[in-house]
LOPA-255964 format. One record per residue (C-alpha): residue number from 0; residue in one letter; x, y, z. Coordinates in Angstrom, 1 decimal. Example, Ala and Ser with C-alpha at 12.3 -4.5 7.8 and 13.67 -1.06 7.14 Angstrom:
BEGIN
{rec 0; a; {12.3; -4.5; 7.8}}
{rec 1; s; {13.7; -1.1; 7.1}}
END
This chain:
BEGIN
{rec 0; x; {18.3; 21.9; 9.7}}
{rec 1; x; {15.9; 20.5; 12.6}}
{rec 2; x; {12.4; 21.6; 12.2}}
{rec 3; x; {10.4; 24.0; 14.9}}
{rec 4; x; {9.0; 21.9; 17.8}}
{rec 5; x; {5.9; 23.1; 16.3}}
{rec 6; x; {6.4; 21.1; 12.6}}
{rec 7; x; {6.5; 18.0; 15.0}}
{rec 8; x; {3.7; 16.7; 15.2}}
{rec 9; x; {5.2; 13.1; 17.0}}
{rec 10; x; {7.2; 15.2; 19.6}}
{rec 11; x; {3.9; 17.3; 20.6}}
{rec 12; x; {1.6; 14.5; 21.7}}
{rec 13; x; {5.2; 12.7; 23.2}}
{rec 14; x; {5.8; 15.9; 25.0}}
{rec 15; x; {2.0; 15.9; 25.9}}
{rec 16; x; {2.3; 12.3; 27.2}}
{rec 17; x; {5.7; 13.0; 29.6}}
{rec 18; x; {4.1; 15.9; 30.8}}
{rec 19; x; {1.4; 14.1; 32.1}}
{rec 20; x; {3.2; 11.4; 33.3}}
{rec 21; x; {5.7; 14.2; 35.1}}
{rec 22; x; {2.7; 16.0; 36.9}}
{rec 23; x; {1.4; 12.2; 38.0}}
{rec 24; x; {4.8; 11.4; 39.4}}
{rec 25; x; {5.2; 14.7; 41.6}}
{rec 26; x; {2.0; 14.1; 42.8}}
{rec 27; x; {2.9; 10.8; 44.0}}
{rec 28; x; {6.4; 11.7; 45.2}}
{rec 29; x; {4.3; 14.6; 47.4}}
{rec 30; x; {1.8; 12.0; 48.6}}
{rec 31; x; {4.0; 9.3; 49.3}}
{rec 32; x; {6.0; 11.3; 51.5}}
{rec 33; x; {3.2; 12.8; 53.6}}
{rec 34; x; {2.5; 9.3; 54.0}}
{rec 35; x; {5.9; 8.6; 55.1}}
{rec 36; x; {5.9; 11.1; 57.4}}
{rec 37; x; {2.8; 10.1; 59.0}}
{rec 38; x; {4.0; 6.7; 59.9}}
{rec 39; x; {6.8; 7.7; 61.1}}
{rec 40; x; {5.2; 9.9; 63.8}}
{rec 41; x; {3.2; 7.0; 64.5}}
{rec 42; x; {5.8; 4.9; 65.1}}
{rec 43; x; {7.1; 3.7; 68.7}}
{rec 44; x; {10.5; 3.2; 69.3}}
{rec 45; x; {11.8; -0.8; 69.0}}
{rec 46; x; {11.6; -1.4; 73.0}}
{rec 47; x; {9.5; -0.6; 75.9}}
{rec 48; x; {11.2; 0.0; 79.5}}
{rec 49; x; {9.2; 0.4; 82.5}}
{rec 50; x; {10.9; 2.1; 85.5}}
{rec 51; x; {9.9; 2.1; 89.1}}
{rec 52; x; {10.2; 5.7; 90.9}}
{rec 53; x; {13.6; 4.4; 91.9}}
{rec 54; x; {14.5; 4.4; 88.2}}
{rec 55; x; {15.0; 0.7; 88.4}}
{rec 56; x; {14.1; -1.6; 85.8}}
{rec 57; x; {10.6; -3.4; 86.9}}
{rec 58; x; {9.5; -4.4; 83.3}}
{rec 59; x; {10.6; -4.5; 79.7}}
{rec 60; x; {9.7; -5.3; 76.1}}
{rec 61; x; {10.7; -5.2; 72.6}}
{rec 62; x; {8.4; -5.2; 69.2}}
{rec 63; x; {6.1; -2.6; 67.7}}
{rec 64; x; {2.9; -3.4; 69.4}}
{rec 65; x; {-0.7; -4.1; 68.8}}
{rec 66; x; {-2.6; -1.3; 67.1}}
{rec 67; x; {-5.9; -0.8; 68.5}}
{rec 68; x; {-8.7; 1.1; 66.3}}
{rec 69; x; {-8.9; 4.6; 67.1}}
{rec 70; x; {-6.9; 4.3; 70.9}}
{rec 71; x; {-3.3; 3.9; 69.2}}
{rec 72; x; {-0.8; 1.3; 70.2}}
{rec 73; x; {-1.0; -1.2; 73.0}}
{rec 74; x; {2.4; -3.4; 74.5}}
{rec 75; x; {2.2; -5.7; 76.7}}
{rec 76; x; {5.2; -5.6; 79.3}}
{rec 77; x; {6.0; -8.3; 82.1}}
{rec 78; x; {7.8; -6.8; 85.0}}
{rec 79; x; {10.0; -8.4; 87.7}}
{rec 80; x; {7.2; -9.4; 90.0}}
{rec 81; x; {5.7; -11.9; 87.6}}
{rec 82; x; {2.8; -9.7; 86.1}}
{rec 83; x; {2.2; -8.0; 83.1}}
{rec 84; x; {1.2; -4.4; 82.1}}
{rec 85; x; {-0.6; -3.1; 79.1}}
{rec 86; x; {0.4; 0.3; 78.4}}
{rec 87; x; {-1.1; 2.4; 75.6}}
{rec 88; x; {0.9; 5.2; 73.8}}
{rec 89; x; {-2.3; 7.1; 71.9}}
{rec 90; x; {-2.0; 8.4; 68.5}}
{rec 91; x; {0.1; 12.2; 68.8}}
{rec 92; x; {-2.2; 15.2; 68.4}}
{rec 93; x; {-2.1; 16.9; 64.9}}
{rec 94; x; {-0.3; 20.2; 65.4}}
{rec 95; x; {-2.8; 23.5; 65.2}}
{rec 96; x; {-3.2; 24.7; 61.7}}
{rec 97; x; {-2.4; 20.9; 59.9}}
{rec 98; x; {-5.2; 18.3; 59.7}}
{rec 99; x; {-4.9; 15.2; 58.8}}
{rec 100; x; {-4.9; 14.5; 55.0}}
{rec 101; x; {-8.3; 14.1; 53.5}}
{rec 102; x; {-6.5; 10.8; 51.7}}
{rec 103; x; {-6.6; 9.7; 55.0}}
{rec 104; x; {-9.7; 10.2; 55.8}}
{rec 105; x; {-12.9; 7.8; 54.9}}
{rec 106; x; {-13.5; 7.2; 52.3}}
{rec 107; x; {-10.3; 8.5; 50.3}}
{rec 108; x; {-7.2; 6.0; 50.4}}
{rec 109; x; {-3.9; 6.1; 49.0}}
{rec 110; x; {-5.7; 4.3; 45.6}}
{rec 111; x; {-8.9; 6.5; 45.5}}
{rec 112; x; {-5.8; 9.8; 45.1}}
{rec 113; x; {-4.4; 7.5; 42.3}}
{rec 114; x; {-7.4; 7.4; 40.7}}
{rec 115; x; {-8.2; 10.8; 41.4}}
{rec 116; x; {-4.9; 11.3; 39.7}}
{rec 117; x; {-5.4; 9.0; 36.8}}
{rec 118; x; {-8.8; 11.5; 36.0}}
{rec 119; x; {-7.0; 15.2; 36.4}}
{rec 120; x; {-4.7; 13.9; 33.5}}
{rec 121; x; {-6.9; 12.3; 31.5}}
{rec 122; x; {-9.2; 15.5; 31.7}}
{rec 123; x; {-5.3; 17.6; 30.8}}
{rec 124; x; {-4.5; 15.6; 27.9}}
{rec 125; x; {-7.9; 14.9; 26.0}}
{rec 126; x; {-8.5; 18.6; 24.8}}
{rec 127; x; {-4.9; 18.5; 22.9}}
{rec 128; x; {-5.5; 14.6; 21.7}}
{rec 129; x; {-8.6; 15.7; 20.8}}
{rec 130; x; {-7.5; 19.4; 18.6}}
{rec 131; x; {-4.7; 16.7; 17.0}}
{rec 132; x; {-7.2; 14.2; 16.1}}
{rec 133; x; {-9.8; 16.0; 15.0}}
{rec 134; x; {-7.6; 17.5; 12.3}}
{rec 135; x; {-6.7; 14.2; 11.0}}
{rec 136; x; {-9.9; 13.4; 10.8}}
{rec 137; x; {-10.9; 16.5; 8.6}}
{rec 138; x; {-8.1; 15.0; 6.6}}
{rec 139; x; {-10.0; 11.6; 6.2}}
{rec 140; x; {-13.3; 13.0; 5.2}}
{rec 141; x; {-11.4; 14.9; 2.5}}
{rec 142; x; {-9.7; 12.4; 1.0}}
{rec 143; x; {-12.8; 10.1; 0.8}}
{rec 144; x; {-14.7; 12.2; -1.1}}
{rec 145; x; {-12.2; 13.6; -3.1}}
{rec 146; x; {-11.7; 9.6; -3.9}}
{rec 147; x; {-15.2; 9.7; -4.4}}
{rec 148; x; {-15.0; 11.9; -7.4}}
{rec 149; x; {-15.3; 15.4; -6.0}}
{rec 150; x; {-11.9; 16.5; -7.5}}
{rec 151; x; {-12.3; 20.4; -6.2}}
{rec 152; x; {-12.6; 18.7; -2.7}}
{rec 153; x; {-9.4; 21.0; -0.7}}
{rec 154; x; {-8.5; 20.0; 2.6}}
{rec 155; x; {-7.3; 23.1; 5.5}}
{rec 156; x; {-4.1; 23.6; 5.8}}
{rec 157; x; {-3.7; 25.1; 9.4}}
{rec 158; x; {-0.7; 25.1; 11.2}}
{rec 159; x; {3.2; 24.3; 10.7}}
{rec 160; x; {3.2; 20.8; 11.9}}
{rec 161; x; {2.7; 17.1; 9.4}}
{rec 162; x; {-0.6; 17.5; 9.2}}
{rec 163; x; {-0.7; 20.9; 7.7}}
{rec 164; x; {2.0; 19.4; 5.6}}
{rec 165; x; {0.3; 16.6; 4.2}}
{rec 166; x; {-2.9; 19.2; 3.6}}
{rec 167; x; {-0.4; 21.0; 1.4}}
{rec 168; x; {1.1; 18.2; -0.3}}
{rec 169; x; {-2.3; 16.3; -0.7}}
{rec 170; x; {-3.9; 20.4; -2.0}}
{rec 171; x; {-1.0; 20.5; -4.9}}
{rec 172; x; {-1.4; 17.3; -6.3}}
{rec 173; x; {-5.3; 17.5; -6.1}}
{rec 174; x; {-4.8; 20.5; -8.3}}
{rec 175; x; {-2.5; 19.0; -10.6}}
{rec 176; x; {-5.0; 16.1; -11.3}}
{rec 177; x; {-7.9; 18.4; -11.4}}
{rec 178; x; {-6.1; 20.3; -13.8}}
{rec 179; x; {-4.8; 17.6; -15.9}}
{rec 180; x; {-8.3; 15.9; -16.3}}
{rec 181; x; {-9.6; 19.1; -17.1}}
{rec 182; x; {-7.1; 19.3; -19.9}}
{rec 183; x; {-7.8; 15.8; -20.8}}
{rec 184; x; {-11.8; 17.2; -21.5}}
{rec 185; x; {-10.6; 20.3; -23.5}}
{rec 186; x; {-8.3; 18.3; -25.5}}
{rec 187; x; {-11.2; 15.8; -26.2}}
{rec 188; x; {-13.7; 18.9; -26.9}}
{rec 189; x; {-11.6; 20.9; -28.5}}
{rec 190; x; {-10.0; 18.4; -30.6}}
{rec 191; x; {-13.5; 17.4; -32.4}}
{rec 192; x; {-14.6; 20.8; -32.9}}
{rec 193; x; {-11.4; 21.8; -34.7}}
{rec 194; x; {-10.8; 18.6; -36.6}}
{rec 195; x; {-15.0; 19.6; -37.5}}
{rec 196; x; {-14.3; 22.9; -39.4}}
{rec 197; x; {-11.5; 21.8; -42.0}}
{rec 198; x; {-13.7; 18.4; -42.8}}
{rec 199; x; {-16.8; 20.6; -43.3}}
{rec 200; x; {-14.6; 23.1; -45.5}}
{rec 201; x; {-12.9; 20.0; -47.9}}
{rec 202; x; {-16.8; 18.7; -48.2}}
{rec 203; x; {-17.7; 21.8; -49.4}}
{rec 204; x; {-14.6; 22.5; -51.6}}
{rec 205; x; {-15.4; 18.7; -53.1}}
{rec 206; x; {-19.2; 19.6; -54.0}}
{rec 207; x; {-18.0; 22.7; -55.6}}
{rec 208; x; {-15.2; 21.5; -57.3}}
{rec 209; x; {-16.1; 20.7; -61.1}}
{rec 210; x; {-16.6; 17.1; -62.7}}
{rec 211; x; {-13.1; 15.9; -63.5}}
{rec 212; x; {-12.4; 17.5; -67.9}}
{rec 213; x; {-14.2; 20.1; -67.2}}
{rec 214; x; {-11.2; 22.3; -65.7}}
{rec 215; x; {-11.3; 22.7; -62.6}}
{rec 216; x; {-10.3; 25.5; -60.5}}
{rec 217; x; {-6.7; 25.9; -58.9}}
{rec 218; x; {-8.0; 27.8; -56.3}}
{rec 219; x; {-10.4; 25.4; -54.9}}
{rec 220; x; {-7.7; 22.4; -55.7}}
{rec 221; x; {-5.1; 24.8; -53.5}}
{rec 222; x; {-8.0; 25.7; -50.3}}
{rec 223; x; {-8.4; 21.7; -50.4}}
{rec 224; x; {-4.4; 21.4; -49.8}}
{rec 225; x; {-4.1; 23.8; -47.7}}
{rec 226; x; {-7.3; 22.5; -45.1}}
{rec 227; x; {-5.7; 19.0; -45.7}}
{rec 228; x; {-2.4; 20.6; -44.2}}
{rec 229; x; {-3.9; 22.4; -41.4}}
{rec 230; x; {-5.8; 18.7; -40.6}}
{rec 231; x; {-2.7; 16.9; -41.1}}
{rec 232; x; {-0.8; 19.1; -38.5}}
{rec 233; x; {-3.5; 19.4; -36.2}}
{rec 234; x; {-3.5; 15.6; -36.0}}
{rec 235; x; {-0.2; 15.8; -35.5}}
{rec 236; x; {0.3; 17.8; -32.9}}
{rec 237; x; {-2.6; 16.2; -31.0}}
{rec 238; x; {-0.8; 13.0; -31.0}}
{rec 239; x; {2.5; 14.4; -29.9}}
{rec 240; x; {1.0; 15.7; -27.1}}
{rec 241; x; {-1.0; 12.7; -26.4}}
{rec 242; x; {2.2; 11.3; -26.0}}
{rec 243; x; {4.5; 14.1; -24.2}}
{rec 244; x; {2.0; 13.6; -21.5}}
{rec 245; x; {3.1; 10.6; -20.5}}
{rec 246; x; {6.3; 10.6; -18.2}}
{rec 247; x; {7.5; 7.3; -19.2}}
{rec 248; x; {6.6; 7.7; -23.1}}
{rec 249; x; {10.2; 7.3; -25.1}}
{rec 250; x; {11.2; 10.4; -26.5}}
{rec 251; x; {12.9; 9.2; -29.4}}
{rec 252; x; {16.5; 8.8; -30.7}}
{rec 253; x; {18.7; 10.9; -28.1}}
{rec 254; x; {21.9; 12.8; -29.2}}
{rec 255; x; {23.9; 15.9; -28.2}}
{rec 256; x; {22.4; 18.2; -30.4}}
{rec 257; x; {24.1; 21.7; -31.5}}
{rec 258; x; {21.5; 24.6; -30.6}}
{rec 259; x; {23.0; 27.0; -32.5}}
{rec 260; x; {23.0; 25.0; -36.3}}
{rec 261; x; {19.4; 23.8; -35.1}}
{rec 262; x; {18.6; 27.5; -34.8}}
{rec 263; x; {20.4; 28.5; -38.4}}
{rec 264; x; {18.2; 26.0; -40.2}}
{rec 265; x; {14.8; 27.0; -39.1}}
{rec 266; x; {15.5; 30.7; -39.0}}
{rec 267; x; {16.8; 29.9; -42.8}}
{rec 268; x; {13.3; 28.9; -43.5}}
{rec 269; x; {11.0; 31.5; -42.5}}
{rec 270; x; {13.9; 34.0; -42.8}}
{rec 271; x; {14.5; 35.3; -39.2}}
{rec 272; x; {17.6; 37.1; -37.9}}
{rec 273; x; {20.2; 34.9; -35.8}}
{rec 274; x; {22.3; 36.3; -33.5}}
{rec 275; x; {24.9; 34.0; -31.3}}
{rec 276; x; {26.4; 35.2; -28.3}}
{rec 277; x; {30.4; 33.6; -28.5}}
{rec 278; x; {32.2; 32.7; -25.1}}
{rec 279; x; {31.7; 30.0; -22.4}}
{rec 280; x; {31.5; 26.4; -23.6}}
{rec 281; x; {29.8; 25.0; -26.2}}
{rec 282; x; {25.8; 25.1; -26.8}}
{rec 283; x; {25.4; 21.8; -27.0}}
{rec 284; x; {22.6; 19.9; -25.5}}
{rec 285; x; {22.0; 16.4; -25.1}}
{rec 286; x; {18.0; 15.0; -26.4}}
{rec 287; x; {15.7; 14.9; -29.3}}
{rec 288; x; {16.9; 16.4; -32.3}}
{rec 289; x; {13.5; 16.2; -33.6}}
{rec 290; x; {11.4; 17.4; -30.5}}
{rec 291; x; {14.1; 20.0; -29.9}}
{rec 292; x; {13.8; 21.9; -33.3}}
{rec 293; x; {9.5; 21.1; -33.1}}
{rec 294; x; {9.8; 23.2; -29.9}}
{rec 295; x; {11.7; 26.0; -31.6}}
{rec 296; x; {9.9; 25.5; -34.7}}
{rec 297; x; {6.6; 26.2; -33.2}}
{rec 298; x; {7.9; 29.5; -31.4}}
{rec 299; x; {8.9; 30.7; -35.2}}
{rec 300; x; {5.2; 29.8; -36.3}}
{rec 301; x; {3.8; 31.3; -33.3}}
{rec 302; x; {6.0; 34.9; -34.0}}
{rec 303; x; {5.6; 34.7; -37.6}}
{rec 304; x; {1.9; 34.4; -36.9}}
{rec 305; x; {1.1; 37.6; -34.3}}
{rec 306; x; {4.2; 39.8; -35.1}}
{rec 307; x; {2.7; 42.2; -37.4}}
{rec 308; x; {2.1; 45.5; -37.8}}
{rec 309; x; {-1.8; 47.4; -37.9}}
{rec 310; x; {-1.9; 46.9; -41.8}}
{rec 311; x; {-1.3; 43.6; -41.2}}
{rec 312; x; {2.3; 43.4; -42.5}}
{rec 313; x; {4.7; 40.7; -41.1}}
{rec 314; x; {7.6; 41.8; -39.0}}
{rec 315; x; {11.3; 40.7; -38.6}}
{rec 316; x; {11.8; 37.6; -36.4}}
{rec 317; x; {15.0; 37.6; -34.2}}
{rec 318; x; {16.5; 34.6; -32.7}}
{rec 319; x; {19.2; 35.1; -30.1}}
{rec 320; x; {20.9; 31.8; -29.2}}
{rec 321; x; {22.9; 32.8; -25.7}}
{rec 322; x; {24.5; 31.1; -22.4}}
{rec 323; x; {22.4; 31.6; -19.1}}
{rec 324; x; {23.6; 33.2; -16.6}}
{rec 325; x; {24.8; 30.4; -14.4}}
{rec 326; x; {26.9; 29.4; -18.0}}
{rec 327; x; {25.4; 25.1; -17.7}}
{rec 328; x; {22.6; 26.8; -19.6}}
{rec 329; x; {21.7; 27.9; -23.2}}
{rec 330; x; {19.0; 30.3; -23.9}}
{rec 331; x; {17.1; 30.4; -27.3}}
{rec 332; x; {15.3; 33.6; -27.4}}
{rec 333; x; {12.9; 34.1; -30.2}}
{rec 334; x; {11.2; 37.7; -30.5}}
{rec 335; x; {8.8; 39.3; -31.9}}
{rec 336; x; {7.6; 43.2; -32.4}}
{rec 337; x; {3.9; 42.6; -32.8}}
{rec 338; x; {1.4; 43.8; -30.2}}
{rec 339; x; {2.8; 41.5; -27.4}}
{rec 340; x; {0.9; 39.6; -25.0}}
{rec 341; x; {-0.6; 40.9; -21.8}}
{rec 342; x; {0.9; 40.3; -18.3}}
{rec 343; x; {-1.9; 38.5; -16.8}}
{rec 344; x; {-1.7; 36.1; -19.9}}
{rec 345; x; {1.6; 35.1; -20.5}}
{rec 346; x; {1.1; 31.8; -17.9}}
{rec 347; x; {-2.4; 30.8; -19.7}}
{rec 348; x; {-0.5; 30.4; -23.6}}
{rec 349; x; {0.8; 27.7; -22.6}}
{rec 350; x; {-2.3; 26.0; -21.8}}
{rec 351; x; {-3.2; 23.9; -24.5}}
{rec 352; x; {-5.9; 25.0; -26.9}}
{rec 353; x; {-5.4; 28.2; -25.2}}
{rec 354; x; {-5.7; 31.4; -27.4}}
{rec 355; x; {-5.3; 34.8; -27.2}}
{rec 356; x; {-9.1; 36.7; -27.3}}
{rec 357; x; {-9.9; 38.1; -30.9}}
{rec 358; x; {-6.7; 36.2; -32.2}}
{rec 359; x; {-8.1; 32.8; -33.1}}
{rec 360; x; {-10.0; 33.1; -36.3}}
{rec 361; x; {-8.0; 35.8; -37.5}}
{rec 362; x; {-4.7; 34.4; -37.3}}
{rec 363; x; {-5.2; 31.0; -37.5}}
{rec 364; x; {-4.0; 28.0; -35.2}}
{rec 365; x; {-5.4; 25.5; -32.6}}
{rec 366; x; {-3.2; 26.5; -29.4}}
{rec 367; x; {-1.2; 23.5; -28.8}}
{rec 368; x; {1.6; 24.9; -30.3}}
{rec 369; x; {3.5; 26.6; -26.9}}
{rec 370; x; {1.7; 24.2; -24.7}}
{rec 371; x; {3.9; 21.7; -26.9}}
{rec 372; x; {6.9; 23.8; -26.9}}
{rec 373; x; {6.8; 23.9; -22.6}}
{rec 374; x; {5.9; 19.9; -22.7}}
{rec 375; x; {9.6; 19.4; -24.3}}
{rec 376; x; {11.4; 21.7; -23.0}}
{rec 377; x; {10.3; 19.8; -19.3}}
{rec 378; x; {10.8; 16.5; -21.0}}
{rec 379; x; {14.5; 18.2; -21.5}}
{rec 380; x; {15.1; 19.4; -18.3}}
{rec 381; x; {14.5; 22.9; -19.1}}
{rec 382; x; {11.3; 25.8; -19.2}}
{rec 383; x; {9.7; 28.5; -21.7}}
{rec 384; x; {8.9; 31.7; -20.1}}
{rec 385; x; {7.1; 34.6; -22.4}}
{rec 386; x; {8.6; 38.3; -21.2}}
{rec 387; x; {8.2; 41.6; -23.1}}
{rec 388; x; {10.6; 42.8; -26.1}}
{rec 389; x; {13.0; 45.6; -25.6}}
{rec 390; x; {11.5; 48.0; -28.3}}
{rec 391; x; {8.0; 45.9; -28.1}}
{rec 392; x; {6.5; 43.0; -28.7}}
{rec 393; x; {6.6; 39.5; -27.2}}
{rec 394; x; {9.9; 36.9; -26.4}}
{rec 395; x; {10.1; 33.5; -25.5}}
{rec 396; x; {12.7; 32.4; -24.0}}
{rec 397; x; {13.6; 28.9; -24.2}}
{rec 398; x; {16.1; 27.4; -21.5}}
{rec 399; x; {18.3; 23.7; -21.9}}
{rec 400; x; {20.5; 22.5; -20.0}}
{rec 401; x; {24.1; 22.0; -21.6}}
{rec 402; x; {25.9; 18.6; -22.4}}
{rec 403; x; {28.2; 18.1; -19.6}}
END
């Protein structure tokens, strides 16, 4: 499809240029032939005859003359009897209404009109030069200080053309590394605060925890385990996304992998309902076995976690394992009935170390969970979307392409 001539930046200033050049060569084609014109009403014929009032010859001459300053030309004719005239034909009247050029005039010439010429386009073309050039500059200035460290530097995006393109092109990815190294900070902060509170609570299980004979108490032996586990997956999940972040970082051992027997075994372990739609091909996806069932793993944890009731009681899980609607797809949909998450959230879960207000203490968790989850499912060609429940709640829906 061809662009607008407006998205053309190239074909504006070369359209700028030919117009300019176009408006110079009419003018010259204009002045040229007035000049033409002139010299051809100036010109004498190419031979001079001299009658007497007989009409016989008595004198003739050919060639164009002498031109005299400001009497016209002068020939010089010998006649029969041996002498020789000097006739003058003076320079023709201007009709009425049509004096003479002022390029003719002193001090104008032909060249002072060309340069005259040269100035009336310069003056044309500078103002639309100048509008183009001044928005490449803006571009400059932004990119040198946004390369000087001031990543919320944005540069104006005005018009349809390149430039306004590249403003676009240069805002998005100025964002994405904004928002990147402001993940990179978070992860850092975050990541020493949390791995702070389970250290703190094993110290303080370990001075509490009797001298070793004296019998000492399961429950602090099991709060030990149990920080230890939260520490161990913390670290854990930090590293994998340490390592999901980078675009060339191996993912592992790739295979095809059945969705829907990955689905049986985790729902077998925290005892969700699985449901398979039958028909189309098979759910088969090609990638990590053991990033693939992490991903739906964590979406178990996470509904297991905030689907329950006011009293606190867990409620069912249901996993749905489905074909998309363009069939080269395979949703796995896991849902919850708890109080669901609001609209103008369900973009910022999947941030990492995000959690939902007033949900963080109580329930437990770090938030990298579903930012892990959306990092594979991009590392697998697909996307994670959180909608609402039919009947309540939250879903995820988790989308992979099929094994061709």
């Amino acid at each position: 499809m061809i662009a607008p001539l407006g998205q053309r930046l190239y074909l504006r200033i070369w359209l700028a240029v030919v117009a300019a050049l176009a408006v110079m060569a009419l003018l010259v084609a204009w002045i040229w032939t007035e000049q033409v014109e002139h010299d051809r009403s100036q010109r004498p014929g190419r031979e001079i005859i001299v009658r007497n009032s007989e009409g016989n010859v008595i004198g003739q001459a050919a060639g164009r003359g002498v031109r005299v300053p400001g009497q016209g030309l002068e020939f010089q004719v010998p006649t029969t009897a041996g002498e020789t005239l000097s006739i003058q034909l003076p320079r023709p009247p201007r009709p009425p209404g049509r004096p003479e050029p002022f390029w003719l005039q002193a001090p104008f010439g032909f060249a002072g009109l060309l340069a005259l010429t040269a100035v009336a386009v310069a003056l044309g073309a500078y103002p639309i030069v100048r509008r183009l050039t001044q928005r490449l500059e803006a571009v400059q200035r932004g990119v040198e200080q946004w390369g000087a460290g001031d990543l919320s530097v944005r540069l104006p995006e005005v018009g349809e053309d390149e430039v306004a393109s590249l403003a676009q092109r240069f805002n998005v990815a100025a964002e994405r590394v904004q928002t990147l190294v402001r993940s990179h900070k978070a992860l850092l902060a975050n990541a020493s605060h949390e791995l702070r509170s389970p250290l703190a609570r094993i110290r303080m299980g370990l001075e509490l925890m009797p001298p070793v004979g004296a019998g000492a108490d399961l429950r602090v032996r099991a709060e030990l385990a149990r920080n230890i586990a939260e520490l161990d997956q913390l670290i854990d999940e930090i590293l994998l996304a340490s390592r999901l972040d980078l675009a060339d970082a191996p993912m592992g051992q790739l295979e095809e992998v059945d969705l829907v027997g990955l689905a049986a075994e985790e729902c077998a372990q925290v005892d969700a309902q699985l449901s398979v739609r039958d028909g189309g091909p098979p759910l088969v996806a090609w990638g990590s076995a053991r990033l693939l069932r992490r991903a739906l793993r964590n979406l178990l944890e996470n509904a297991r976690r905030y689907g329950r009731d006011g009293q606190g009681q867990a409620l069912a899980i249901e996993v749905e394992v489905r074909h998309a609607s363009d069939r080269r797809r395979a949703e796995m949909v896991v849902r919850d009935h708890g109080p669901g998450v609001p609209t103008d959230l369900r973009e910022r879960i999947f941030e990492p170390f995000y959690r939902l207000p007033g949900a963080s203490e109580r329930e437990g968790g770090v938030g990298l969970g579903l930012s892990l989850v959306r990092t594979i499912a991009q590392r697998h060609g697909g996307a994670v979307r959180c909608e609402s429940a039919p009947g309540g709640g939250a879903q995820f829906v988790l989308t992979l392409p099929l094994q061709a």
